[in-house]
C-alpha positions as CSV (number, residue, x, y, z in Angstrom):
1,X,1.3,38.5,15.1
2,X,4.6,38.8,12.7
3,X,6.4,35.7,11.6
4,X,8.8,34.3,13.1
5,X,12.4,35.4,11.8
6,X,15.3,33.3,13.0
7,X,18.8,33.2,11.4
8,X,21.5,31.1,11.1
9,X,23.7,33.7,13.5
10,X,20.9,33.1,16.1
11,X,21.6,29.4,16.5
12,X,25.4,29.8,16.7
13,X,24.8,32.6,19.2
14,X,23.8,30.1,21.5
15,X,26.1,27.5,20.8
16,X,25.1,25.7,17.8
17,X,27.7,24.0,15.8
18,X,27.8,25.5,12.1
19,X,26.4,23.0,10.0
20,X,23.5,21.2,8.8
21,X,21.9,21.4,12.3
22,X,21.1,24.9,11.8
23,X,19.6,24.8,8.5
24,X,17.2,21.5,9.8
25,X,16.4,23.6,13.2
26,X,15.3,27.0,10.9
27,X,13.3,25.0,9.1
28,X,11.3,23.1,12.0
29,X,11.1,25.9,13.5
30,X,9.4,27.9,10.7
31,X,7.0,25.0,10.2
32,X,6.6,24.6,13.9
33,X,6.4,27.9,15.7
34,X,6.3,30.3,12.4
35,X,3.6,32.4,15.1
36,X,5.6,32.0,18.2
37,X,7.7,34.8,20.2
38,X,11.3,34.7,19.2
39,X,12.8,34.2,22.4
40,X,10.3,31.4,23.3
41,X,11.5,29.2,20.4
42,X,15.0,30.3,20.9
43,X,14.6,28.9,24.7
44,X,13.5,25.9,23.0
45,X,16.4,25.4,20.9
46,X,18.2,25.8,23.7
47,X,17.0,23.3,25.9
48,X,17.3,20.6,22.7
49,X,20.8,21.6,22.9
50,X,21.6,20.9,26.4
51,X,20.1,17.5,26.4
52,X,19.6,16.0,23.0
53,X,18.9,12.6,24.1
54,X,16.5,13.6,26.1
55,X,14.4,14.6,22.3
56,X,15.3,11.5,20.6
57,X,11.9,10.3,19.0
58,X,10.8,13.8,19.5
59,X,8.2,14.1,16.4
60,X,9.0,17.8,16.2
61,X,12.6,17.8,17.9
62,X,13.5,14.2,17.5
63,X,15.6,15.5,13.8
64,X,17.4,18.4,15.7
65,X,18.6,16.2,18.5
66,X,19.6,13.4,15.9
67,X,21.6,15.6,14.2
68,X,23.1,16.8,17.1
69,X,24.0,13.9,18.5
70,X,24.9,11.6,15.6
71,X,24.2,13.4,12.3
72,X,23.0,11.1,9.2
73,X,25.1,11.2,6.6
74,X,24.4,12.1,3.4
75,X,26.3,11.2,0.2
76,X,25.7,10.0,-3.3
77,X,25.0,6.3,-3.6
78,X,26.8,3.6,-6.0
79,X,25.2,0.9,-7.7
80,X,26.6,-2.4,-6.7
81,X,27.8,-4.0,-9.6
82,X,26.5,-7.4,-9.1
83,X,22.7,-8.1,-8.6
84,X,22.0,-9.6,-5.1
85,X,19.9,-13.4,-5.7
86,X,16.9,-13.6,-7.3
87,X,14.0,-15.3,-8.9
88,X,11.7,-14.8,-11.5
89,X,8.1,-16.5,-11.9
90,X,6.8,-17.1,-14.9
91,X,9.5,-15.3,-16.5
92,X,8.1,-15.2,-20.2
93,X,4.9,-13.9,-19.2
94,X,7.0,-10.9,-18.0
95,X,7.6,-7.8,-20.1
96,X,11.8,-6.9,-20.3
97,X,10.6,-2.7,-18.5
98,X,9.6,-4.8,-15.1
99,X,12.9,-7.2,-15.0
100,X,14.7,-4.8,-15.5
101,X,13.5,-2.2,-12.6
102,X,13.7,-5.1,-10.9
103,X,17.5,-5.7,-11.8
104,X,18.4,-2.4,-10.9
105,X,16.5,-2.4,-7.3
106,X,18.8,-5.4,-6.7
107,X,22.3,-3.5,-7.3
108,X,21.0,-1.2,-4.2
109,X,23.7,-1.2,-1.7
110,X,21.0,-2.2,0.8
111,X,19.8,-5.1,-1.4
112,X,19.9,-8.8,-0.1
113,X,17.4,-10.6,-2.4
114,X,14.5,-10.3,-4.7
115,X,11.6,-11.5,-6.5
116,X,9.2,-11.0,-9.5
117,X,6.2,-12.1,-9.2
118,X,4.2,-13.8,-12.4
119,X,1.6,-10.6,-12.8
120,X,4.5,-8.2,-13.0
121,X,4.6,-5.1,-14.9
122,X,6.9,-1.9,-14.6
123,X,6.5,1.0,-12.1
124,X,7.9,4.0,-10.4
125,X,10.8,2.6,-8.3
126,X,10.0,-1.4,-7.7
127,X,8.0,-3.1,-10.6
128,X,4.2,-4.2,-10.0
129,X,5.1,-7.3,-8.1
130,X,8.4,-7.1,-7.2
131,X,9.4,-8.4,-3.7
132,X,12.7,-7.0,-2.1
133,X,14.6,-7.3,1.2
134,X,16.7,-5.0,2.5
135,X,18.8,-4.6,5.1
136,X,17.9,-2.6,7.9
137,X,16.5,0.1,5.4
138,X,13.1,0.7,4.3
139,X,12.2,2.6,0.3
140,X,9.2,4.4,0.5
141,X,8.5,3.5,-3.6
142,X,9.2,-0.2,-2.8
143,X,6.0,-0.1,-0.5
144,X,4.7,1.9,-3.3
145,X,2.3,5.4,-3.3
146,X,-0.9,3.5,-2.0
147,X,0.1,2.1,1.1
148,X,-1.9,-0.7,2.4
149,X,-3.6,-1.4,-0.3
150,X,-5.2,-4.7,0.0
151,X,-7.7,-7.1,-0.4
152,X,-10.9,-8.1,1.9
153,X,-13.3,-10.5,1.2
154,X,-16.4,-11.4,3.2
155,X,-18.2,-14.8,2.4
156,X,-21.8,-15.1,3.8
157,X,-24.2,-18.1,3.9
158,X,-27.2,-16.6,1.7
159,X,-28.0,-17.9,-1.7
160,X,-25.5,-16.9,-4.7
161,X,-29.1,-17.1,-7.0
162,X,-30.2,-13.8,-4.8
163,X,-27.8,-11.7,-7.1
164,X,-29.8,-12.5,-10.2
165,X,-32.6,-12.9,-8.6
166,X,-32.7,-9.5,-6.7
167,X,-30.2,-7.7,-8.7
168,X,-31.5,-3.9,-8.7
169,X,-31.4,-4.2,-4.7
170,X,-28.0,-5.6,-4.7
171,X,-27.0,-2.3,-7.2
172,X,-28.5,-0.2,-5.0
173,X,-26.7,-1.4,-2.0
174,X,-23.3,-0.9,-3.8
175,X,-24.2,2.4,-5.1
176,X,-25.6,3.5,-1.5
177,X,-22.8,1.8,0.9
178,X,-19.5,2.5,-1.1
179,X,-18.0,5.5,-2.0
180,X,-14.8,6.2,-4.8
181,X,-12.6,9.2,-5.7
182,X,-11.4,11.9,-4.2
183,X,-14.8,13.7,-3.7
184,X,-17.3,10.9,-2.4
185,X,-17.7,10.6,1.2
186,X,-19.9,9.1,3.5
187,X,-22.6,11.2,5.3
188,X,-22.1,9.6,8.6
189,X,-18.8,8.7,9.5
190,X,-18.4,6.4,12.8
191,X,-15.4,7.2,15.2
192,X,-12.8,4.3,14.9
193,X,-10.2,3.4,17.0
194,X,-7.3,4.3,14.3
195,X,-7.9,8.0,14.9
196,X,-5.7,7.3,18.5
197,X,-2.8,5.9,17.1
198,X,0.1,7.9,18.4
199,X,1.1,8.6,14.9
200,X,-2.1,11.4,14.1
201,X,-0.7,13.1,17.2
202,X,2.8,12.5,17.2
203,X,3.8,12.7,14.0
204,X,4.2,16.5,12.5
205,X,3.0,15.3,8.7
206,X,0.5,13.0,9.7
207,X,-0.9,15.3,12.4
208,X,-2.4,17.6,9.4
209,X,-3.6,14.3,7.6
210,X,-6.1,13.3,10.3
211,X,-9.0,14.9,9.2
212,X,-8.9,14.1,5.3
213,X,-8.6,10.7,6.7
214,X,-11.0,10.8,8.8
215,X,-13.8,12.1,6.0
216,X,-12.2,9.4,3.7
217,X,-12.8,6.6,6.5
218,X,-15.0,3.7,4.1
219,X,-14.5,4.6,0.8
220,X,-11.7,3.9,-2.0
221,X,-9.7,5.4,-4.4
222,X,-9.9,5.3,-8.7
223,X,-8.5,3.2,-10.9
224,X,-8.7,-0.5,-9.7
225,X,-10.2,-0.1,-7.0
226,X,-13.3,-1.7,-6.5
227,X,-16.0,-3.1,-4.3
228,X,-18.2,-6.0,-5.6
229,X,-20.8,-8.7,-4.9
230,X,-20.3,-12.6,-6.1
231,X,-20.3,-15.8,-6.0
232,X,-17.8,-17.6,-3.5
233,X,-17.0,-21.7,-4.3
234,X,-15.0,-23.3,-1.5
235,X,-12.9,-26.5,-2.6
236,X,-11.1,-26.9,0.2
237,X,-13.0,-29.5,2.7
238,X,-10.2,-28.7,4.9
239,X,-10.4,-25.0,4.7
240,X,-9.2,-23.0,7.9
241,X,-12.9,-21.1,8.1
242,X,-14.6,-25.0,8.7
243,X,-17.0,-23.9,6.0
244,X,-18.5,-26.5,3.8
245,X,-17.3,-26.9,0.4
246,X,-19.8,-25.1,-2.1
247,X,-21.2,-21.9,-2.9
248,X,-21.9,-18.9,-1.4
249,X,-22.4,-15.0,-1.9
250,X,-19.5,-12.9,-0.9
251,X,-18.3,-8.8,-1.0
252,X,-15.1,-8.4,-2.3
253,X,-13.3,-5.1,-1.9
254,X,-9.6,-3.8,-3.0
255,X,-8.5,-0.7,-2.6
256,X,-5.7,1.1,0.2
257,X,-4.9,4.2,2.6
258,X,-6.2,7.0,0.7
259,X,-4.9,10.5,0.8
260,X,-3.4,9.4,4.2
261,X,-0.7,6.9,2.6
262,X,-0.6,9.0,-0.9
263,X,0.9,11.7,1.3
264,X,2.9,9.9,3.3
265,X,4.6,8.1,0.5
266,X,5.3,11.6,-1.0
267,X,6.8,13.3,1.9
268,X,8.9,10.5,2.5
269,X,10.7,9.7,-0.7
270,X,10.9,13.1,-0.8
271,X,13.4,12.3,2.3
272,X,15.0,9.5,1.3
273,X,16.1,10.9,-2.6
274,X,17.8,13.6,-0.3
275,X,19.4,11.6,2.1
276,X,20.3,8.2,-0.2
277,X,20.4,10.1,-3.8
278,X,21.0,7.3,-6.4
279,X,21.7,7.6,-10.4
280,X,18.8,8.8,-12.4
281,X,17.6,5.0,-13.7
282,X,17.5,4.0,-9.6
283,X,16.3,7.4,-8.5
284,X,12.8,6.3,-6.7
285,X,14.7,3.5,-4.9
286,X,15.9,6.0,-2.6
287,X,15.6,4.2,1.0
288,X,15.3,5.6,5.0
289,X,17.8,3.9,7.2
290,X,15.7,2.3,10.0
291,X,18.4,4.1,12.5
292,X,18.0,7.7,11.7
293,X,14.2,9.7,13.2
294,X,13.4,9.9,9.3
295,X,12.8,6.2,8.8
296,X,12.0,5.6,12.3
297,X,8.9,8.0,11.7
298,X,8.4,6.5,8.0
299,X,8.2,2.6,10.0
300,X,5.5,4.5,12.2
301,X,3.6,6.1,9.4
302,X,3.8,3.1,7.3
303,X,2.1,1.2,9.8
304,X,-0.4,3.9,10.3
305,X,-1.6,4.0,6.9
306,X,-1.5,0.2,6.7
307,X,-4.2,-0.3,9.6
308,X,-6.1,3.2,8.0
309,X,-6.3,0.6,5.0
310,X,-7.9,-2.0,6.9
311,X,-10.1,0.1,9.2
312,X,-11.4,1.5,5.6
313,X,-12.3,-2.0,4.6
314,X,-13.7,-2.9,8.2
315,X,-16.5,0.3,7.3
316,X,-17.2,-0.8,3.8
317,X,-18.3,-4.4,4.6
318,X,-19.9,-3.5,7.9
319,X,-22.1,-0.9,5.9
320,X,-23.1,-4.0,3.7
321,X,-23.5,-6.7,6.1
322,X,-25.5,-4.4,7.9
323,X,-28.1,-3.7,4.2
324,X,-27.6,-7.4,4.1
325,X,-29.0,-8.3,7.2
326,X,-26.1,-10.7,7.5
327,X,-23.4,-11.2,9.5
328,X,-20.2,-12.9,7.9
329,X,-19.2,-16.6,8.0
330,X,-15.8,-15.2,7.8
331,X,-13.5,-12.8,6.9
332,X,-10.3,-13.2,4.6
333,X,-7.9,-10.2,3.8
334,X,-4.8,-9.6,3.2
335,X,-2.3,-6.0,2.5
336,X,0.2,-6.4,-1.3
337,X,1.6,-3.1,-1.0
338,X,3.4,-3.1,2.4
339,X,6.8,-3.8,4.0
340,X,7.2,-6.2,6.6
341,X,9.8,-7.2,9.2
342,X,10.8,-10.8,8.2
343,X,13.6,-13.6,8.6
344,X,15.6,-14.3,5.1
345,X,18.0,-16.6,6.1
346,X,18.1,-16.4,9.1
347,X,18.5,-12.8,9.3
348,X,16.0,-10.0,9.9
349,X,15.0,-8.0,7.0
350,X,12.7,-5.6,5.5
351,X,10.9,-7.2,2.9
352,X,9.1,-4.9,0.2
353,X,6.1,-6.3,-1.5
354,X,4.7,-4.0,-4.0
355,X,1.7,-5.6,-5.6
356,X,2.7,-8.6,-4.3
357,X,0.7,-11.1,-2.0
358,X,2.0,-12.4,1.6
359,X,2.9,-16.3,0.8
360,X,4.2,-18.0,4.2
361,X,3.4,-21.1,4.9
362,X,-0.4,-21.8,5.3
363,X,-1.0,-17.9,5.7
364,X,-4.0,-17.1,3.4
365,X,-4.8,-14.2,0.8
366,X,-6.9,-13.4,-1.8
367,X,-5.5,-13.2,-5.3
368,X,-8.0,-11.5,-7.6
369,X,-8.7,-11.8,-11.4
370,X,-10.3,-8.7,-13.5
371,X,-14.3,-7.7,-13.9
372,X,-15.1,-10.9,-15.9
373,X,-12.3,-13.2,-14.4
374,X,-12.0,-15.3,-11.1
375,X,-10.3,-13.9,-8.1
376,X,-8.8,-16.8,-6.2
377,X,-8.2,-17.6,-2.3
378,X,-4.8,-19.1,-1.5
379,X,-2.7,-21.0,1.1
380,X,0.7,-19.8,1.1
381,X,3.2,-22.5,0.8
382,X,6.4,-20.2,2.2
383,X,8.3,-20.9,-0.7
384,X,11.8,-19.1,0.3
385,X,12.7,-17.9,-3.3
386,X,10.0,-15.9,-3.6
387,X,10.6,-14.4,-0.3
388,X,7.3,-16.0,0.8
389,X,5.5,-14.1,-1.9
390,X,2.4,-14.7,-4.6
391,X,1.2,-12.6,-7.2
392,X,-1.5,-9.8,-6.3
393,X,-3.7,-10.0,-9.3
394,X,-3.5,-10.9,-12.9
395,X,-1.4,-7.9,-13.5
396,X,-1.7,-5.3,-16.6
397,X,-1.1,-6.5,-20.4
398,X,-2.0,-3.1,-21.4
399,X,-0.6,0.2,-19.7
400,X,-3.8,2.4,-18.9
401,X,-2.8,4.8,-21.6
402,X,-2.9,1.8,-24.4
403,X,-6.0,0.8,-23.0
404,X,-7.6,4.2,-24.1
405,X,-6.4,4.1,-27.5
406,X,-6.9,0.2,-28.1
407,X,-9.8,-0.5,-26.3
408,X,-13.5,0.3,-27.2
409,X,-16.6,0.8,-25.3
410,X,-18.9,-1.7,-27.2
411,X,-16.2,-4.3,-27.4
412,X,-16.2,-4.1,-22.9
413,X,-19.7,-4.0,-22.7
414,X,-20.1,-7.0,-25.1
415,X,-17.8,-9.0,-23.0
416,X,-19.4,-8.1,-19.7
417,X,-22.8,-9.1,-21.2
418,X,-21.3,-12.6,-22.4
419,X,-20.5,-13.2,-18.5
420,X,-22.7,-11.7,-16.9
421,X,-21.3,-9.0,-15.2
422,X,-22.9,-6.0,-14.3
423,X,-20.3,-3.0,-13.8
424,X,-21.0,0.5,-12.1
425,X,-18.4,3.2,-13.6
426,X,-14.6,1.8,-13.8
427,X,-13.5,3.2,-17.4
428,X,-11.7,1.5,-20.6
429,X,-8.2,1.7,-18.8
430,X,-9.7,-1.1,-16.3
431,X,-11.2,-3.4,-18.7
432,X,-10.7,-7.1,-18.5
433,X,-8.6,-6.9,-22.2
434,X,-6.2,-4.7,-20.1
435,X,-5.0,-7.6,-17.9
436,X,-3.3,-10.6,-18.1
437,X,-5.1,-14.1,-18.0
438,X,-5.3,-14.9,-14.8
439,X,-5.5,-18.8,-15.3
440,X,-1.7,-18.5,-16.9
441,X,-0.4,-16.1,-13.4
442,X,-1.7,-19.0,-11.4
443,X,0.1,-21.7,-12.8
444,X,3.1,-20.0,-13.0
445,X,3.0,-19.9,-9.8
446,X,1.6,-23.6,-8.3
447,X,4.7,-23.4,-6.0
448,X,4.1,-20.5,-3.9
449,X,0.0,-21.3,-3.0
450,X,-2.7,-23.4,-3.4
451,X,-5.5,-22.5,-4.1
452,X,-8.6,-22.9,-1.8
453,X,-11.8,-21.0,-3.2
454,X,-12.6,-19.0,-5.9
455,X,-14.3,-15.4,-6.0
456,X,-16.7,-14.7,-9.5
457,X,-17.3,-11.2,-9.8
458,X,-21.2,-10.3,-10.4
459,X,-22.2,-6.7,-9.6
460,X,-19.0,-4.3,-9.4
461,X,-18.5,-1.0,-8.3
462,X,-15.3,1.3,-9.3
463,X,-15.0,5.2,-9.5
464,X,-16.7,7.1,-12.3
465,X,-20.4,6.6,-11.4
């Protein structure tokens, strides 16, 4: 069948307004119905047009009958002159690249307050561990590319001396049960309940995601990601789990939404640089207003890919319970690349954390350290200036290019060996010289958690083997 060929006069024909309805209807339409009859989509167009509201939310007509109805607006954005409030932690720690993305996120128009977080480092829109609320607006590069990407760590009551002990079984567990990259699936792939969400069906763009999520379902991506077996050491008597303090072995996982939320994020900045374009230093910062079908479907997606995260991590650590023989004490997770609908004094807001930790009071998270460091799990104390935020990690002291060049193979390995770690792939630009000291990050920041446990890494797993 020939492709569809529709034209601007074909629109107006049948009562279009001239304008940038046409232009947005051509192009759905193209997408859409490229295969269908002429007349059929032209009946369609129609029948938008008589009763727009009627398509409001519409995944495939939902932008024509927005523009019909109450077009968005497009026009080039100012900076504000003045930054909106905000605080630094651990300021000196900090390198001036990150404060001063940050700086420039807070002259958005949209801006209300901000945050850096101690383990900050510079990015594409926010900086690594920035925190930012917004006003009824939502920036796809202030949730960041990986959406969802977070933390999960599963403490059970077996012997810690097991991972020494029985070492080449717990290596063959990780090498059998997890999966990194772009090319490593699992064999046998369980149906989930995240492959109903309305979003796979409803929306257009994450409709032809749904079956590259699906194969990706249990595994993570490169670079940090990781999976890993260690020791767990609870402090807390008081702890919210009622485990006793003490030691036990625990699977520790980090990594976020895949292809699904790399996608998303692109399509969707994409969007808002053409709807909110900003001067070149503020370019990714371009935001969705929460009113228009645009962020309305971004909120959506968002979401999507953030529970895709978590249903990735549910796989993972049921595939090793289930080699363990084990079933969890309990569970702890927790997303830092995310945006959340939250009260900032007193008013709602959307509150960006990229590479940043969820902090309210007594909510719990896990911050992590590097291969040879501690990883640490938190009680938020909802401190307000940091927007209810913590750090997400120790953060990166070398960029992964300096890494490369600075770093050498025998000096990694030699510092594995002198604690003990055993490390499956992961490359130079993830070595532990390449991040910050974690023990400094967590006290510079002894007013946003305390700290309940600690996670030692044993037996890691990361892409590249």
């Amino acid at each position: 069948m020939a492709k569809l060929k529709l034209r601007g006069k074909d629109l107006i024909a049948i009562g279009y307004p001239q304008g940038k309805v046409i232009s947005i209807a051509i192009d759905i339409m193209l997408r859409h119905y490229k295969r269908d009859r002429k007349d059929k989509v032209v009946q369609r167009l129609k029948t938008v047009l008589k009763t727009p509201e009627k398509y409001i939310g519409d995944g495939i007509m939902g932008k024509i009958a927005e523009e019909l109805m109450q077009p968005v607006k497009v026009e080039a954005q100012k900076l504000n002159t003045q930054r909106a409030p905000f605080t630094i932690f651990g300021e000196n720690e900090i390198q001036e690249e990150a404060k001063h993305q940050l700086y420039t996120a807070l002259k958005l128009p949209v801006a209300k307050a901000g945050a850096l977080m101690p383990d900050g480092h510079s990015g594409y829109g926010l900086p690594i561990g920035g925190v930012l609320a917004t006003e009824n607006a939502v920036i796809p590069y202030g949730v960041g590319v990986d959406i969802g990407c977070r933390m999960c760590l599963s403490i059970y009551d077996i012997n810690v001396s097991y991972l020494e002990g029985h070492k080449d079984k717990y290596i063959q567990m990780l090498r059998d049960h997890s999966k990194f990259g772009g090319y490593e699936v699992h064999k046998n792939i369980p149906m989930h309940e995240i492959f109903e969400h309305k979003g796979f069906s409803e929306i257009p763009t994450v409709k032809k995601l749904k079956d590259k999520a699906f194969k990706q379902l249990g595994s993570s991506g490169g670079g940090n990601h990781f999976v890993e077996f260690g020791s767990v050491e609870i402090t807390d008597p008081d702890n919210e789990f009622d485990i006793p303090p003490g030691k036990y072995l625990g699977i520790l996982s980090h990594s976020g939404s895949r292809g699904l939320g790399a996608n998303i994020a692109k399509h969707y900045t994409k969007l808002a640089m053409k709807q909110n374009p900003l001067p070149q230093e503020a370019k990714h910062l371009a935001w969705l207003d929460l009113n228009t079908h645009d962020g309305q479907e971004y909120w959506i997606a968002m979401n999507l890919a953030g529970d895709y995260a978590s249903a990735c991590h549910d796989d993972i650590h049921r595939r090793l319970s289930k080699a363990l023989g084990s079933r969890p004490l309990t569970v702890i997770e927790n997303h830092h690349n995310f945006a959340w609908k939250e009260e900032v004094e007193g008013k709602e807001m959307i509150v960006h954390r990229k590479g940043a930790t969820p902090a309210g009071k007594n909510v719990l998270g896990i911050i992590p350290g590097s291969m040879t460091a501690p990883g640490f799990i938190v009680r938020g104390k909802g401190n307000e200036a940091s927007l209810n935020s913590a750090s997400h990690g120790a953060g990166r002291r070398l960029s992964r290019r300096k890494a490369k060049t600075m770093l050498t193979g025998s000096e990694v390995k030699k510092m594995l060996r002198d604690h003990g770690v055993t490390v499956l792939g992961g490359g130079l630009d993830e070595a532990p010289m390449a991040y910050k000291d974690i023990h400094k990050v967590m006290a510079n920041q002894t007013e946003l958690v305390e700290v309940i446990g600690m996670f030692t890494p044993k037996i890691v797993r990361m892409d590249k083997n």
